[in-house]
C-alpha positions in Angstrom: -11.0 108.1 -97.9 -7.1 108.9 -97.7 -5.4 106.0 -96.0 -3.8 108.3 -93.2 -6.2 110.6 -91.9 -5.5 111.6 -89.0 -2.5 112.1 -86.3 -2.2 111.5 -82.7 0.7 112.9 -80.7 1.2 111.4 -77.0 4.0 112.4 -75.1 5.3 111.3 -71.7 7.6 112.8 -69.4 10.5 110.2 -67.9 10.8 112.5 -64.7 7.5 111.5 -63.5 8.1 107.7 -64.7 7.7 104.8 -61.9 7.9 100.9 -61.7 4.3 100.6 -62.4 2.9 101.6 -65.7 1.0 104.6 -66.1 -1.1 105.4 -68.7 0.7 107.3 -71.6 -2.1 109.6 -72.2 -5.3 108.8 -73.2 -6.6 105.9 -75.2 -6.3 106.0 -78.9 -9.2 107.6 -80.5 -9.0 105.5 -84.0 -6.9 102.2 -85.1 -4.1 103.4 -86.6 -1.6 101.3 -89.0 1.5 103.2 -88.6 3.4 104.4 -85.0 6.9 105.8 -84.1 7.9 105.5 -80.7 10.7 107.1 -79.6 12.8 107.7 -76.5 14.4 111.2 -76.7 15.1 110.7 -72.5 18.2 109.2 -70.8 16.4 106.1 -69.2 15.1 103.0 -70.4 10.9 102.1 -70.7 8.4 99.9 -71.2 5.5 100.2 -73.2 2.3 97.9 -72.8 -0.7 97.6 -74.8 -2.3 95.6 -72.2 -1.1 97.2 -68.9 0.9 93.9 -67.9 2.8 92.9 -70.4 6.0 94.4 -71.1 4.9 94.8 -75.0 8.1 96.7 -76.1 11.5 98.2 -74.6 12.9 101.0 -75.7 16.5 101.9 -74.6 17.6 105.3 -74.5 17.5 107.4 -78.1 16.1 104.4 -79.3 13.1 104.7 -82.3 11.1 101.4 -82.8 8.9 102.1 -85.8 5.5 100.2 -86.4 4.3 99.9 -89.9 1.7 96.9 -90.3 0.1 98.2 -93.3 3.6 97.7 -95.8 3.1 94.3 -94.5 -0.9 94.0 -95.4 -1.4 95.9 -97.9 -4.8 96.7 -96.9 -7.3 98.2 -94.7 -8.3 95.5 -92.3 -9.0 95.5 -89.2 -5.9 92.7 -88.9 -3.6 95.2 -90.2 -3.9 97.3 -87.4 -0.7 98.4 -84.8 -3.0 99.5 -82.8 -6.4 98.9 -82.5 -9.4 101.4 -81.6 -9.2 102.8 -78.0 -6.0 101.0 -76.9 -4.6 103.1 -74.1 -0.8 102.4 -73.9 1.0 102.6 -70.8 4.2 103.0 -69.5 6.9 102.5 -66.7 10.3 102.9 -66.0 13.4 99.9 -66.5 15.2 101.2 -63.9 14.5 104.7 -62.7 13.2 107.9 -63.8 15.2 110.3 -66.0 15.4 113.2 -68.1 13.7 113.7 -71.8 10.7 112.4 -73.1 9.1 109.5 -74.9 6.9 110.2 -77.7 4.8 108.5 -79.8 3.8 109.5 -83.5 0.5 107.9 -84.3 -0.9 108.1 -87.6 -4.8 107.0 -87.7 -7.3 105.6 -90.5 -9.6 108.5 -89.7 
């Protein structure tokens, strides 16, 4: 089994962003070990993995990178970014904007 075997685009538009967090599509269909999120929009967000927590913060233009597996070196569950069916959500810092946020999402399957 190749390590990365599958890929999982999600894209949000920051026009329709609001102080609560939406979901950011729909939940991850397989754990995944790698993830690039980046803010190609004029605004800052948040991005939960819990749908509380303010997990991470991306400002504007900004690409946070997620690579557990360099760190693991392995295919355990641990390892994971992301686990199986996490739904990440998202909301607005201050207000909605222009652009997009994307995340790159490679999976185990």
């Amino acid at each position: 089994m190749a390590l990365f075997a599958g890929f999982e685009l999600k894209e949000f538009n920051a026009a329709t962003l609001t102080a609560l967090y939406q979901n950011f599509g729909t939940a991850l269909i397989n754990p995944c070990y790698y993830a690039v999120l980046s803010n190609e929009s004029n605004v800052g967000v948040y991005i939960s993995i819990d749908g509380t927590t303010d997990t991470f913060r991306l400002s504007p233009g900004q690409i946070l990178v997620l690579n557990s597996y360099t760190r693991h070196n392995t295919l355990t569950e641990a390892a994971y970014v992301f686990k199986n069916l996490t739904q990440l959500r998202i909301k607005q810092v201050t207000a909605a904007g222009v652009g997009a946020i994307i995340v790159n999402i490679l999976t185990t399957r």
